[in-house]
N, C-alpha and C positions, 0 to 999 in steps of 0.2 A: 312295183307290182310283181317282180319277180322274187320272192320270198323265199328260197331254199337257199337265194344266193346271199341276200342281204340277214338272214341270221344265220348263216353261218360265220360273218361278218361280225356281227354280234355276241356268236357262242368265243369268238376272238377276241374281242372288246374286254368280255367281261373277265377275263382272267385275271389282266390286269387292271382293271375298276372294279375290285371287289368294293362292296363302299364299308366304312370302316364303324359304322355301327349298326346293330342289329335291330329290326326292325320289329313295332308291337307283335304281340301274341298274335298268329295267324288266326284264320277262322278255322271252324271244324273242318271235318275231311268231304261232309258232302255239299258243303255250302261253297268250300275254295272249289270244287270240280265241277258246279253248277255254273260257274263263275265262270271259272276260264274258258268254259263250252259257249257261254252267251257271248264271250270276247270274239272265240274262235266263228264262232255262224257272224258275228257284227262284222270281221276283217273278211270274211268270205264275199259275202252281201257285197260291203264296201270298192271291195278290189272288183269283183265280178262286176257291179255297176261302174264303174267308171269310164270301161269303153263306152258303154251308151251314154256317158258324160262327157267322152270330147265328142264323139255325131253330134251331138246337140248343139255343143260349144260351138263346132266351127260351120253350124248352119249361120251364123249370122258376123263371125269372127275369123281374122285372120289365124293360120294354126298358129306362127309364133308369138300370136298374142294369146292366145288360148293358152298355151304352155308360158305363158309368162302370169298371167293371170294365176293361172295353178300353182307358179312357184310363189306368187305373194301372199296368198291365202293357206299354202300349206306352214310358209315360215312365219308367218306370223303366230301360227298356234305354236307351233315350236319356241317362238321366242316367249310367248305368254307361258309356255310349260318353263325354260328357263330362268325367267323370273318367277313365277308361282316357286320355284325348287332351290331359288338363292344359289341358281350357277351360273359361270360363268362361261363365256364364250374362248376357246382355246387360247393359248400364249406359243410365240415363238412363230418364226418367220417358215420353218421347214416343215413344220406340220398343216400352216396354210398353203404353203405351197405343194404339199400332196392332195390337202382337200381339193383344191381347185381342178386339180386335174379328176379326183371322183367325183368332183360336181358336175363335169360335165359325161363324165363317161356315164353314170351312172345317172342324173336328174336332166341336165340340158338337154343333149344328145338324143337319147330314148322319147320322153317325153316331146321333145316336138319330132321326130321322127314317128311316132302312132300318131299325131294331130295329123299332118302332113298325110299318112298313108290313109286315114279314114274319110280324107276328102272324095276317095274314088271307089273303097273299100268295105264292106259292112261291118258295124263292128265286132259280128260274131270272126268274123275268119280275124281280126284283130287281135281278139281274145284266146283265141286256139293258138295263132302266131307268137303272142307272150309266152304261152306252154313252153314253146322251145328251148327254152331257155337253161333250161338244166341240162338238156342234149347237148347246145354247144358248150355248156360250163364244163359237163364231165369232159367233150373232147379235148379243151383246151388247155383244162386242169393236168391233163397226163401229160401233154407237154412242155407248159409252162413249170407246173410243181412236182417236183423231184417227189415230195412224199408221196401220192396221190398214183398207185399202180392199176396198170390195168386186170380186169380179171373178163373169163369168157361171160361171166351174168353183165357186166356193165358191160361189155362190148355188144353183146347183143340187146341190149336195153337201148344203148343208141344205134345200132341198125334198125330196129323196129319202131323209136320214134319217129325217123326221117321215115321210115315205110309211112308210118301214120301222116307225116307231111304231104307228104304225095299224094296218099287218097285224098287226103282237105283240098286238096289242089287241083284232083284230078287228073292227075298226069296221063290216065290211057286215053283219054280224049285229046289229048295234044295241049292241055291249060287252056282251051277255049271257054270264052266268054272272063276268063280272069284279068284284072288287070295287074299286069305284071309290076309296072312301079310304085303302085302303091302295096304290095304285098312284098316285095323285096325290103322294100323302106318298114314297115310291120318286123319282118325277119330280121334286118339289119339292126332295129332297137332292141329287139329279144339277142341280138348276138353282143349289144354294146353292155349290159347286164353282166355277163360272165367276164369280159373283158376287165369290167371296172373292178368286179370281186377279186380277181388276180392280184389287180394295182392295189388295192387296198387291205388286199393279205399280206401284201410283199412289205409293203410302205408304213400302215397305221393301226397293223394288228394288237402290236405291241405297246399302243400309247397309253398316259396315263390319266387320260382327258375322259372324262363320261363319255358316254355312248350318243346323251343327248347332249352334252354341249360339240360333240364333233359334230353332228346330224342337222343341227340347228345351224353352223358353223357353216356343212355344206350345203345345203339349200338356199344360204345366203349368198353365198357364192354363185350358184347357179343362178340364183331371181338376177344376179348384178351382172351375169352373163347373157341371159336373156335382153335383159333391158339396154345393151348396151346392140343386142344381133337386132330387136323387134323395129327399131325404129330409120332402120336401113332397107327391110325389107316390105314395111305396111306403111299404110297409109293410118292416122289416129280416126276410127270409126265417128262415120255424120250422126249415127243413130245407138245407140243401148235397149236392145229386143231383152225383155228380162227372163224370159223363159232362158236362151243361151250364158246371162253374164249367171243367174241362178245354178246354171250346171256348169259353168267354170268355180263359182266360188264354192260348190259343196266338192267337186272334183280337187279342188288344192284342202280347203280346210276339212273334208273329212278325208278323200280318196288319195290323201298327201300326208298331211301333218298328223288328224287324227288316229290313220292306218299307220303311222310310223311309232306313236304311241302306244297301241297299241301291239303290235308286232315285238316290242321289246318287251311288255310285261308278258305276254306269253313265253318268249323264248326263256325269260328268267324265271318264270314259274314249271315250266314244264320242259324246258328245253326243246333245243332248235330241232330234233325228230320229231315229235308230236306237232311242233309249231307250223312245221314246214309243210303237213300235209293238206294244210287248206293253199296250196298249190292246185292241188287238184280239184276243189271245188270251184276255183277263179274262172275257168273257162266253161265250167257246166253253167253257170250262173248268166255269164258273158252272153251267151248262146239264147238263153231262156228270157234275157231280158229284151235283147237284139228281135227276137222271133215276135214276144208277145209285147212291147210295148213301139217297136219302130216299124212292126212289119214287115222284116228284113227276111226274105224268103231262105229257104233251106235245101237243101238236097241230101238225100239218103248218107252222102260220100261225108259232109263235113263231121256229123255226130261220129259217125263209126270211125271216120280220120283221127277225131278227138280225144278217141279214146284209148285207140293204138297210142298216139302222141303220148298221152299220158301212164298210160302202160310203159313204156319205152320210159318216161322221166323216171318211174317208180323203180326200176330194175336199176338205173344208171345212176341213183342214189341209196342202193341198198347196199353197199360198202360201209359208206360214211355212215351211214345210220349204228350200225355195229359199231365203230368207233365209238361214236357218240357213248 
């Protein structure tokens, strides 16, 4: 769900997975832009529901079966895209051994850390909390990667996101009425995002594996991690309420698999700049879906917090975007 970081991931991927033959006659000019915009609103929707898809999930499920559930259902589509595409799943002992480590930085980790936080949490301030995540990627980026320099517009892009954290938070009230461990746990999945983009700029930028057979590779990894933490910590449910296993399986097979599918055909059609900015609509959506379908009250602070946050992300990627 964090998308500025995982195709940038991608605009890395693909340099070296050029694929080696060219592809039919594209469509015209305004049918491919009609296109990629019904992609772009489709992965908006998608992403932005999703937090109302773990509330749902862990009304009647444990979180790390929720986030286990999500990973079987998202890699299944992925392996069904793998087969549909006659590829293969990576080779070599050292390139699994990097996935595994961004399966969990990146799918484990995050993912039951938002289940886990939504237990106590609504899942709008969950949604604005994802936002974050390009604030902590730009801070860590400048000291993790050498390339990646600071300048006064991204520096103050991240001053002004965390200003925007704070109003969602309320900080002049002293964070009354917040709960604090489940909004850390929120924060700390939005910090394990940029973490993992690190590791896997450093480790697997450079490989010569598809995009989706590594993707499909790490997810697997993650469901095998999952399944190995889910069954030490829960108990196997007396009952299956379908309303919740329904928003775990659209939560992995669309808000997983399918959003990861997608997500690559926009970054290779229009690149990771255009692609990245339905960023910004994940948390408007988040917000609107939380208010009008869970009833999940509002205050003046979280919108306006919102959209400083996102202000703040939009400044702290307007470097790279130039690159790009």
């Amino acid at each position: 769900m964090c998308y500025e970081i995982t195709s940038s991931i991608v605009a890395g991927m693909t340099t070296a997975t050029t694929p080696r033959t060219q592809s039919p006659a594209a469509p015209s000019g305004s049918r491919r832009a009609l296109d990629w915009r019904l992609r772009f609103g489709a992965l908006s929707l998608i992403w932005g529901f999703s937090f109302l898809l773990i509330k749902v999930g862990t009304e009647s499920y444990a979180p790390f079966q929720v986030t286990l559930g999500r990973l079987v259902f998202g890699t299944a589509v992925l392996v069904a895209a793998l087969v549909a595409k006659r590829e293969r799943l990576p080779r070599g002992a050292r390139t699994w051994a990097h996935l595994a480590v961004a399966a969990f930085l990146l799918n484990a980790l995050p993912f039951s850390l938002f289940a886990h936080a939504e237990l106590t949490i609504p899942s709008t301030l969950a949604g604005i909390c994802n936002a974050t995540s390009p604030l902590w990627g730009m801070a860590l980026s400048l000291v993790a990667l050498s390339e990646d320099r600071p300048t006064r517009l991204r520096v103050a892009g991240l001053g002004l996101g965390f200003l925007g954290v704070l109003t969602v938070l309320g900080a002049w009230q002293g964070f009354s009425g917040l709960d604090v461990t489940g909004t850390a746990m929120a924060l700390l999945a939005s910090l394990s995002y940029p973490i993992g983009w690190i590791y896997v700029r450093r480790t697997l930028a450079g490989s010569r594996e598809s995009h989706l057979s590594l993707t499909g590779a790490q997810l697997l990894l993650a469901t095998l991690q999952l399944a190995a933490v889910t069954p030490l910590f829960t108990t196997l449910p007396t009952s299956f309420p379908v309303v919740p296993l329904l928003a775990v399986a659209a939560l992995g097979a669309l808000g997983t698999g399918i959003a990861l599918l997608l997500q690559y055909g926009l970054v290779a059609e229009v690149g990771p700049t255009t692609a990245q900015m339905v960023t910004y609509f994940t948390p408007v959506i988040a917000i609107a879906a939380g208010v009008a379908i869970l009833g999940e009250s509002l205050s003046w602070s979280t919108p306006v917090g919102a959209v400083i946050v996102l202000a703040g992300a939009a400044l702290t990627q307007g470097r790279a975007g130039k690159r790009r």
